[in-house]
C-alpha positions in Angstrom: 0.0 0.0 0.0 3.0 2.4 0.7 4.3 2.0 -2.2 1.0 2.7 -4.4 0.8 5.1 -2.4 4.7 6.6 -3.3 3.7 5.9 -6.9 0.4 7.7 -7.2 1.3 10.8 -5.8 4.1 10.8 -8.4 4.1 13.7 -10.9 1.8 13.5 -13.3 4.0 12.6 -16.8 6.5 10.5 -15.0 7.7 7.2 -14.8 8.6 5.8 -11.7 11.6 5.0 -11.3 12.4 1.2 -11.0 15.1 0.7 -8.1 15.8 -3.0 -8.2 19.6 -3.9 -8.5 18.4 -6.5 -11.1 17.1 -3.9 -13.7 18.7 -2.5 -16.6 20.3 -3.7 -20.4 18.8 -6.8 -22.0 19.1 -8.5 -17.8 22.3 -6.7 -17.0 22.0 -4.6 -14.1 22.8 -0.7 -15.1 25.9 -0.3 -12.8 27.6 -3.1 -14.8 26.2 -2.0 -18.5 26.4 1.7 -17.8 30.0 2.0 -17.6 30.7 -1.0 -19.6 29.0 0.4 -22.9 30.9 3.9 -22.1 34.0 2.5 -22.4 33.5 0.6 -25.3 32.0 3.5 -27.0 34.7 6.0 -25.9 37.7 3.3 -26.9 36.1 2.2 -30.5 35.7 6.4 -30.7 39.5 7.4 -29.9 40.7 4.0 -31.9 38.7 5.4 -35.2 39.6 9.1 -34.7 43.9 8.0 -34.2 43.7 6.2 -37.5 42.6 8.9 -39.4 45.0 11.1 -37.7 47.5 8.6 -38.1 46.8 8.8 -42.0 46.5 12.3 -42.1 50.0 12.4 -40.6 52.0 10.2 -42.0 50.3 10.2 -45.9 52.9 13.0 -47.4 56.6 10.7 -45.4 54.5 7.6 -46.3 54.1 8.5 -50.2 57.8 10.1 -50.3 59.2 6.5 -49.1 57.2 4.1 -50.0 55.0 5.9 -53.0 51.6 4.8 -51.3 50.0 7.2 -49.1 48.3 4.6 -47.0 51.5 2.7 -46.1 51.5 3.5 -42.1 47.4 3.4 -42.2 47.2 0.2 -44.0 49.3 -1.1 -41.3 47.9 0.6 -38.4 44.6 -1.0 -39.6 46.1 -4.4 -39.6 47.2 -4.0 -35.9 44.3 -2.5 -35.0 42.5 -5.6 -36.3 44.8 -8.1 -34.6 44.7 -6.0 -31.1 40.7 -6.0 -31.6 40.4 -9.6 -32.0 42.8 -10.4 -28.7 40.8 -7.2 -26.7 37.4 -9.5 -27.8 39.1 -12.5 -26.8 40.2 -11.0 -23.2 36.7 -9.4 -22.6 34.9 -13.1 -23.2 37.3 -15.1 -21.3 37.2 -14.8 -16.9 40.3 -12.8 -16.1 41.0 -14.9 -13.0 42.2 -17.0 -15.7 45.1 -14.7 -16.8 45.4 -13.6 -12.8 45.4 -16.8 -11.1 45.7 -20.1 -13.2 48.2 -19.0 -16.0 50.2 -15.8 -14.0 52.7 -17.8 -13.2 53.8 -18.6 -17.2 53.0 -15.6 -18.1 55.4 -14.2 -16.1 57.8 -16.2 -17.7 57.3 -15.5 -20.9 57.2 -11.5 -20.3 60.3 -12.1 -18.5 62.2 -14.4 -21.2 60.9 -11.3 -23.9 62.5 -8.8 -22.1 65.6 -10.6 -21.6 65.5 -10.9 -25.3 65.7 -7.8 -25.9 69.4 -7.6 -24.9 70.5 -10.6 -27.1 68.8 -9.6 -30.4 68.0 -5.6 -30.6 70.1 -2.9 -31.8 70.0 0.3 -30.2 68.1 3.3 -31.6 67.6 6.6 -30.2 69.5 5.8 -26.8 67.6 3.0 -25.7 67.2 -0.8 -26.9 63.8 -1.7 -26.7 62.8 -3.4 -30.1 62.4 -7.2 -31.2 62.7 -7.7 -35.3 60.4 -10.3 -36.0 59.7 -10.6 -39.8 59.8 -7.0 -41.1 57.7 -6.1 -37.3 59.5 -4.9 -34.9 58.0 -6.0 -30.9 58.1 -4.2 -28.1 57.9 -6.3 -24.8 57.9 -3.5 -22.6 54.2 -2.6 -24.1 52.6 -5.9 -23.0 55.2 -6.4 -19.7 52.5 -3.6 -18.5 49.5 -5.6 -18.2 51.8 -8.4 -16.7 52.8 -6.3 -14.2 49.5 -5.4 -13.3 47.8 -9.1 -13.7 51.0 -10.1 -11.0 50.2 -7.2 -8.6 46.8 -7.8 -8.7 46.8 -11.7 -7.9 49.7 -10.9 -4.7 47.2 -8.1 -3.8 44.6 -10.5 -3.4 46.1 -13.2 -2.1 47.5 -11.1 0.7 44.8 -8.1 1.6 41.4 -10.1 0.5 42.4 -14.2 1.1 44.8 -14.3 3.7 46.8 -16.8 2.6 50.3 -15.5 2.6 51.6 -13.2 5.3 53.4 -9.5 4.9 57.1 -10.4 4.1 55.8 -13.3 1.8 53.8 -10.6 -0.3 56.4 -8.2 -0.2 58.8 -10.6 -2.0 56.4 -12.1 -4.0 55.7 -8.2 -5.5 59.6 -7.7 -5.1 60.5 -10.8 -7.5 56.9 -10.7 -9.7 56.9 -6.6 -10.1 60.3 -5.9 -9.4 62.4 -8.0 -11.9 60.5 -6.9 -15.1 60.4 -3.7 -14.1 64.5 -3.4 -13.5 64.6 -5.3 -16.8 62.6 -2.4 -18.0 64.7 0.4 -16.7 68.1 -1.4 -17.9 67.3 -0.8 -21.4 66.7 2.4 -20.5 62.7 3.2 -20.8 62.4 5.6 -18.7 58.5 6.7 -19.7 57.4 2.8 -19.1 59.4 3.2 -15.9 57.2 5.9 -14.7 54.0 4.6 -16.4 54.2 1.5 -14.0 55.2 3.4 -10.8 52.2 5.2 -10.7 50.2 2.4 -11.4 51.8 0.3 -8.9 51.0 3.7 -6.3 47.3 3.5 -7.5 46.8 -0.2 -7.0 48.7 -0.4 -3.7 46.8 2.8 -2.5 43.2 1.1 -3.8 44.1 -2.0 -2.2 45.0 -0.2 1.1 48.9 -0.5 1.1 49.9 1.8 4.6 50.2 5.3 3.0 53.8 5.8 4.4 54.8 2.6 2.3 53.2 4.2 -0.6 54.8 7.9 0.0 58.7 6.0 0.6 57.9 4.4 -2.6 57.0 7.9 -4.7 59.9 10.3 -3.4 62.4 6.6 -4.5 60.5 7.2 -7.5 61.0 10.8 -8.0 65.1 10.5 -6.8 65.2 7.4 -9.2 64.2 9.3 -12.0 66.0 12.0 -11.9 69.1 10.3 -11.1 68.4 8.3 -14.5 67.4 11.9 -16.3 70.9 13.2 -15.2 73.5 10.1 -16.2 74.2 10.4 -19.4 74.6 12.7 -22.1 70.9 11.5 -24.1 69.0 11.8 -21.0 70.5 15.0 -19.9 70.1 16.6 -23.0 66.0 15.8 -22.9 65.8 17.4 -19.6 67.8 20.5 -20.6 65.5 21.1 -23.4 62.6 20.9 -21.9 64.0 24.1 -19.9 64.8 25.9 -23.2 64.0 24.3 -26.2 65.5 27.4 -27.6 69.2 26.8 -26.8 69.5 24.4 -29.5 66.5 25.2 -32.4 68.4 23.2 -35.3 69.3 20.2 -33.0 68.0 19.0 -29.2 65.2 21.8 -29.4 64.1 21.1 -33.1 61.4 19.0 -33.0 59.9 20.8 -29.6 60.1 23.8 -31.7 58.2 22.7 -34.5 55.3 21.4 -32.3 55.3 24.3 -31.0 55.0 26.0 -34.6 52.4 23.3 -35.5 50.1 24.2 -32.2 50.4 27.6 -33.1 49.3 27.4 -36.5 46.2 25.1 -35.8 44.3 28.3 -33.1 41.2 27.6 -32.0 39.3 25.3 -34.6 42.8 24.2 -36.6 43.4 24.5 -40.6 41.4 21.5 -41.1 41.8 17.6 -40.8 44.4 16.8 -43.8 45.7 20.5 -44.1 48.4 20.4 -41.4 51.9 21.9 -43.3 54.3 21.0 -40.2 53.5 16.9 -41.6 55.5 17.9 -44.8 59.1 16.7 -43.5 59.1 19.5 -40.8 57.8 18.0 -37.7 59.6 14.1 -37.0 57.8 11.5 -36.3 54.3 13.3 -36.8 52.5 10.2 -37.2 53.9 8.5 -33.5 55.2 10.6 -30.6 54.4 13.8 -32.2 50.7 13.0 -33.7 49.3 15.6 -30.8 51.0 18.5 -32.1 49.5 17.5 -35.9 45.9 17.0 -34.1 46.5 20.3 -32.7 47.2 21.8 -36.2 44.2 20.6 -38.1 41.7 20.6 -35.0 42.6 23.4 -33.3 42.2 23.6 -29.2 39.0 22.3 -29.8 40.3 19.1 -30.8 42.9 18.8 -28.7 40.8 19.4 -25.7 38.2 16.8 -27.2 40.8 14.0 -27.1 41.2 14.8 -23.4 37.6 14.5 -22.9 37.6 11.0 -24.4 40.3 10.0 -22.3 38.7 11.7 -19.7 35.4 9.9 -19.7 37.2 6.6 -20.5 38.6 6.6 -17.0 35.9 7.5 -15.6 34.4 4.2 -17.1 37.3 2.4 -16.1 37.2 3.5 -12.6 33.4 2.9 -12.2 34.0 -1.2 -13.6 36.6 -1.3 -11.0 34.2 -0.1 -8.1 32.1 -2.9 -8.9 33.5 -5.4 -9.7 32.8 -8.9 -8.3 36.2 -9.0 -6.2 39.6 -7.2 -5.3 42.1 -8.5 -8.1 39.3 -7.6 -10.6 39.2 -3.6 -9.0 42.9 -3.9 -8.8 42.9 -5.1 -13.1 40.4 -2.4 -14.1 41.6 0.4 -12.2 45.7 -0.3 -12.8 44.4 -1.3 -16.8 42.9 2.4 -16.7 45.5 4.4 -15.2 48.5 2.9 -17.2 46.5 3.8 -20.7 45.6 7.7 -19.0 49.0 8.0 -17.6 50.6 6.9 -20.6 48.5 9.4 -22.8 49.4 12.3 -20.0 53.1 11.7 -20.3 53.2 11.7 -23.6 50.8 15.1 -24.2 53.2 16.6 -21.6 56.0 16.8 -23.3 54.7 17.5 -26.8 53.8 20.5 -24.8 56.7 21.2 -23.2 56.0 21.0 -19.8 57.7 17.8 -19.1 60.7 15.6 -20.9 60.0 14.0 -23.6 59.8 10.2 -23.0 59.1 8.6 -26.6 55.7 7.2 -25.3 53.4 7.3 -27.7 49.1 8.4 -27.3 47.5 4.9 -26.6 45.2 4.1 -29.6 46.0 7.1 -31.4 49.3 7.3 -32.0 51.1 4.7 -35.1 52.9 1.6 -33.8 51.9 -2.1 -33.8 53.0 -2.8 -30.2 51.5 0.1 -28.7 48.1 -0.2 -30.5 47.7 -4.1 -29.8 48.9 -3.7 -26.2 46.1 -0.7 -25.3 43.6 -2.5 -27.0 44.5 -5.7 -24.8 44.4 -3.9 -21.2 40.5 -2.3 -22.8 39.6 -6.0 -23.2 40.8 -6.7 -19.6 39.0 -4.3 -18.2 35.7 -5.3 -20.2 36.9 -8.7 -18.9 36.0 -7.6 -14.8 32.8 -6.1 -16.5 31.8 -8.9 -18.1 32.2 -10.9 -15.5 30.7 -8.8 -12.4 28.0 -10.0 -10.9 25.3 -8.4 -7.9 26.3 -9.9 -4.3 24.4 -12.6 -3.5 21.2 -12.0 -0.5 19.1 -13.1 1.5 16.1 -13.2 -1.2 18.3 -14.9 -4.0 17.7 -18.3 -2.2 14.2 -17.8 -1.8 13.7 -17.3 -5.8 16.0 -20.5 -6.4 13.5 -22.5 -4.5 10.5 -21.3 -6.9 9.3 -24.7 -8.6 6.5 -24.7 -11.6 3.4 -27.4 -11.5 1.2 -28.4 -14.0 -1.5 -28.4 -11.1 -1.9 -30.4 -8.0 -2.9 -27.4 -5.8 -3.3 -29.5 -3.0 0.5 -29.9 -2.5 0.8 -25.6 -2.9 0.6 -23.1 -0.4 -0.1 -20.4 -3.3 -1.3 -20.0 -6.9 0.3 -17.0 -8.4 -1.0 -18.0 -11.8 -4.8 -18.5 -13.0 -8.2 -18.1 -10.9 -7.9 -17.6 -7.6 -7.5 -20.7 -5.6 -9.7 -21.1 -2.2 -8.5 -21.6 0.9 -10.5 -24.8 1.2 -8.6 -26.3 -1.8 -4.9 -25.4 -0.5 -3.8 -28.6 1.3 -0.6 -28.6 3.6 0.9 -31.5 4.4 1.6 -32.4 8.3 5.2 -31.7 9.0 6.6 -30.3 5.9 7.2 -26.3 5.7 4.8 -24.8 2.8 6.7 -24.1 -0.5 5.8 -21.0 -2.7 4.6 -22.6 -6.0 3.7 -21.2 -9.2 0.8 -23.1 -10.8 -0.3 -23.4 -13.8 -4.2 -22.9 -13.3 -6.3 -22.9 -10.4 -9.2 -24.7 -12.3 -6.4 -27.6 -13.1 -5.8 -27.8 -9.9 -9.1 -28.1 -8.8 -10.0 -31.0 -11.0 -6.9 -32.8 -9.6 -7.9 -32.5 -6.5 -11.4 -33.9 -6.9 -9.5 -36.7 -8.7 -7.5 -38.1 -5.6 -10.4 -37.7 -3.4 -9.2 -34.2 -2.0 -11.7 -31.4 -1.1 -12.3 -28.9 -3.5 -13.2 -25.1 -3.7 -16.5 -24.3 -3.7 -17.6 -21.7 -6.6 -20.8 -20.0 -7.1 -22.9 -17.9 -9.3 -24.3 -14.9 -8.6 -28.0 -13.5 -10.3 -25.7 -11.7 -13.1 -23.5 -14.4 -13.6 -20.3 -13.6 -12.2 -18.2 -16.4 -10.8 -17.5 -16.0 -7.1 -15.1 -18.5 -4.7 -16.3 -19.1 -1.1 -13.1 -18.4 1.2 -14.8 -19.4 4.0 -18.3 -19.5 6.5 -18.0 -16.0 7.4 -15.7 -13.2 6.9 -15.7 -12.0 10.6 -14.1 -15.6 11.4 -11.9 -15.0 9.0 -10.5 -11.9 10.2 -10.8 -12.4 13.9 -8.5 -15.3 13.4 -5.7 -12.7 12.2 -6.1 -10.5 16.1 -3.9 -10.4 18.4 -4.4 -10.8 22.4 -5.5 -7.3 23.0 -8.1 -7.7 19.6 -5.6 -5.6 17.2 -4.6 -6.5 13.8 
């Protein structure tokens, strides 16, 4: 009655709202689909907007070299496709899989890659971080990411949610599992993947509720780290010192600073227009990789620039939301960490195209050309689709209650309800001694009925009225009835 009540003296021209946690897309409750469908949107958005950037980029050093315009976006598309299909094939499959049963050769593997590196790579632009493979060259410092995060998750849960190994055995566990690919990382030198995963290890340890004094030790070795790496040697040095004053050095160190700078100048407000960008023609390097911001801001103006932020900005916020609700805490720890190394990565990288930070060769997840850095985003989005996917509403009290429901094709005499069909009389609802009554749905009370009278059981008694309509006898009297229902003092 309260709640007609609630409902009627609703505005008139609204809905109601429907508040059960069960409610939502095609079954799916909305605090799974919501978010889920954002970041699918958002990511299939930024993926289709980087390769026409990517083709607007690279069309005029792409037909000088190889005489087909298309070149890099023929093959952007083809690792677009590849990192689609594995993202589809992440999202389908239970990430406990990838956390729990198989972590332990997957760390292998990203550790035996790594390794690799040193034996097989040749060095290019002070750092050796490439695997030839076939005319494609392999990053594994791009997918050691989602290792790292699939190792700290499963420790993190182990530890904070299960119980099952102590402090010092989780510290090093996370010292060995995190700590070894992440030296193998710095030793090549990659700095940006360096930072990347330190503040994605800071995120996770502070979501999973790491003491906050562990957490700030770990930022200011960070910070003294870095800049210890950023001041020994020459390459390093140089990066930080142009940063300062890109001007010091316009035809060398500052050069291609400079000419972002020209490029984001050029574009205003609104930008020249998508495919009219003049820094592309051999002035800007790499304009289709870790410069492609400075061409977006060119032909799209601020507007555009600031519009790729939004999309980044509302994919975290997707992110973050799977990860509140999701079903456990390596699945939060997966989204989240997932999340903030794709955000972080696209912050770094926009920084120093900007100026405001040293540039660390990271290029914009989805947006920017490379086959390892396209497939690898595109596998931590189907991770974190993965702990959608696989969320589910905590189980209560009333879940049990709705598994016990059972369907009859009649027999009302062995139901304690009929939800479904005439109404059944009370005379016709048999009990059985000893045995609790079970809420059953039947199939027709008139069914029921003519069952009963077939075993010999009492049946309801119906009558007809003088205009014909069909009434059930509940009972000798209706004040009996009720007075049954009183309490001691003669209350309801």
């Amino acid at each position: 009655m309260a709640g007609t009540a609630r409902a009627a003296s609703a505005p008139r021209g609204t809905t109601a709202r429907r508040t059960s946690g069960r409610d939502g897309f095609f079954g799916v409750p909305e605090r799974f689909m919501r978010p889920r469908v954002v970041f699918i949107a958002v990511t299939a958005v930024i993926v289709a907007f980087g390769l026409l950037m990517v083709y607007s980029a690279s069309s005029v050093t792409a037909l000088a070299d190889f005489g087909d315009a298309a070149y890099y976006l023929k093959r952007q598309l083809l690792f677009a496709a590849v990192g689609v299909a594995v993202a589809v094939f992440l999202a389908w499959s239970d990430y406990h899989l990838w956390s729990d049963r198989l972590i332990n050769l997957i760390w292998v593997v990203t550790v035996g890659l790594l390794l690799l590196v040193f034996i097989t790579a040749g060095d290019a632009y002070g750092a050796t971080r490439w695997i030839a493979i076939g005319g494609f060259q392999l990053q594994p410092s791009e997918f050691a990411k989602i290792t790292i995060v699939l190792v700290a998750a499963s420790l993190a849960q182990r530890y904070f949610e299960e119980g099952t190994i102590d402090w010092w055995t989780f510290v090093k566990l996370m010292a060995i599992g995190v700590g070894v690919p992440v030296v193998l990382i710095v030793l090549q030198p990659d700095k940006g993947s360096t930072m990347v995963l330190g503040i994605t290890i800071v995120t996770m340890g502070y979501l999973a509720g790491v003491p906050k004094r562990i957490l700030a030790a770990f930022l200011v070795l960070g910070v003294l780290g870095f800049l210890g790496l950023s001041l020994k040697d020459d390459y390093s040095r140089q990066r930080l010192l142009t940063m300062l004053n890109p001007e010091s050095d316009p035809y060398g160190a500052g050069y291609q600073l400079l000419q972002g700078f020209y490029a984001f100048g050029s574009g205003g407000l609104f930008g020249v227009g998508i495919g009219f960008s003049k820094q592309k023609y051999s002035y800007l390097p790499m304009a289709h990789n870790d410069f492609i911001f400075a061409v977006i801001g060119e032909e799209c103006g601020l507007v555009g620039t600031l519009g790729l932020l939004a999309g980044f900005a509302l994919f975290a916020w997707a992110g973050f939301r799977i990860a509140l609700h999701a079903p456990d805490l390596a699945g939060r720890l997966i989204a989240a960490g997932c999340t903030t190394l794709v955000v972080i990565q696209m912050l770094l990288n926009v920084a120093g195209v900007i100026g405001i930070f040293p540039l660390s060769g990271k290029p914009i997840p989805f947006v920017s050309y490379g086959g390892s850095s396209v497939i690898a985003s595109l596998m931590l989005a189907g991770m974190v689709v993965s702990v959608s996917v696989h969320s589910r509403l905590p189980e209560t009290a009333h879940d049990g209650a709705r598994r016990s429901l059972r369907v009859t094709e009649g027999d009302a005499a062995d139901a304690g309800l009929s939800l479904v069909g005439e109404p059944l009389p009370r005379s016709a609802r048999g009990v059985d001694a000893g045995r609790a009554p079970r809420l059953t749905v039947m199939d027709g009370g008139a069914r029921g009925r003519a069952a009963g009278r077939g075993r010999g059981r009492p049946a309801g008694r119906v009558t007809t009225d003088a205009r014909g309509r069909r009434r059930v006898d509940l009972g000798p009297d209706a004040a009996d009835r009720l007075r049954g229902r009183r309490g001691p003092r003669g209350r309801r």
